[in-house]
N, C-alpha and C positions, 0 to 999 in steps of 0.2 A: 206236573211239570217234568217227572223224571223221564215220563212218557215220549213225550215232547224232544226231549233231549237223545235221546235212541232212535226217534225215528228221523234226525239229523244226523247223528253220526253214520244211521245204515244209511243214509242215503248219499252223506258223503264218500263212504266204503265205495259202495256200491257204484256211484259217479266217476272215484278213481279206477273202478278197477274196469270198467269200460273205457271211460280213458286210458288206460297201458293198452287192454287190447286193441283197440283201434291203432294205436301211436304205432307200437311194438312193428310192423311191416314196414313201418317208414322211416324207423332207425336202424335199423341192421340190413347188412349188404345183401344183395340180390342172390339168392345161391345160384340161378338159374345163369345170371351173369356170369361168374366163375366158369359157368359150364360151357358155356359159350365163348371164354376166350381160351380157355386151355387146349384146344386144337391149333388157336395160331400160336399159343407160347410152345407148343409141343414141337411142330415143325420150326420156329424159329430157333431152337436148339437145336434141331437135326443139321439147320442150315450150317449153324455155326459149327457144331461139331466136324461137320464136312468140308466147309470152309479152313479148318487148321488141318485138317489131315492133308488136304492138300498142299497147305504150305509146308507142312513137315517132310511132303514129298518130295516139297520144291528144293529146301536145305539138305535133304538127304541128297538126291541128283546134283547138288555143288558141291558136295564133299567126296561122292562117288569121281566125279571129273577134277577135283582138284589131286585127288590122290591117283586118277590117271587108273579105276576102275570101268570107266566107261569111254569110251571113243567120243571123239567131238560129232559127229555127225548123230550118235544116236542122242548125245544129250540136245543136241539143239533141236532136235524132235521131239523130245522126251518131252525138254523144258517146253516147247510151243505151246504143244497139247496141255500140260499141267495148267500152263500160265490161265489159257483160253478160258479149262475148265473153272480154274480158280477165281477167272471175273464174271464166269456165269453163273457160278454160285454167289457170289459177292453181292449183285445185281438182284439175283432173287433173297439175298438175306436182306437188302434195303427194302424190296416190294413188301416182303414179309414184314418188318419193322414198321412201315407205313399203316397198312394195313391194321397189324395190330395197334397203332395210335389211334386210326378211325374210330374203329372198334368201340375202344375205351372210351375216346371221348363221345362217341353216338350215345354211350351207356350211360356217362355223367349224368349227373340229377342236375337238371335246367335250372337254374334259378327263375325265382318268379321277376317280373320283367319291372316291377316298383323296388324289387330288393337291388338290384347293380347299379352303381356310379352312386349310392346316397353320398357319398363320401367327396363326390368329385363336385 
């Protein structure tokens, strides 16, 4: 009987521990995911970084013309230029943002199509 008894529990061992291995890839996140979005998080920092430098350019240029450092004619060329560059970056930090949600949500784990609305 004790026999009996050991070659249950190896086999119960032995059933869980192929069960972790199998399960193990389907609980923990995708590394290759990560890899895969860290070029759009990477430039959507660049964007943003770029995007305040320019507005810091923009408040620097109002305080340059407020104290009567810079002529009106060159701030209001200054400012044009800044402004322009500042909503073409803006424009592509949104693109990038977008993007990056695609991304992410392409990557989601689908649910199975009997598991959504049980509830509803």
């Amino acid at each position: 009987m004790s026999g009996e008894l050991v070659g249950v529990v190896l086999s119960v061992v032995v059933a869980l521990g192929l069960l972790v291995f199998v399960a193990a890839p389907l609980l923990r996140r995708d590394a290759s995911l990560d890899e895969r979005l860290a070029p759009a998080g990477s430039q959507l920092q660049e964007l943003q970084s770029h995007h305040e430098m320019l507005l810091d350019s923009l408040r620097d240029l109002e305080d340059d013309r407020a104290t009567d450092k810079i002529d009106e004619t060159d701030y209001k060329d200054l400012s044009a230029r800044l402004s322009a560059k500042a909503v073409e970056v803006m424009k592509s930090l949104d693109a990038a943002k977008a993007d990056l949600e695609r991304r992410e949500a392409a990557a989601a784990p689908v649910l199975h199509p009997n598991a959504r609305g049980r509830d509803e």
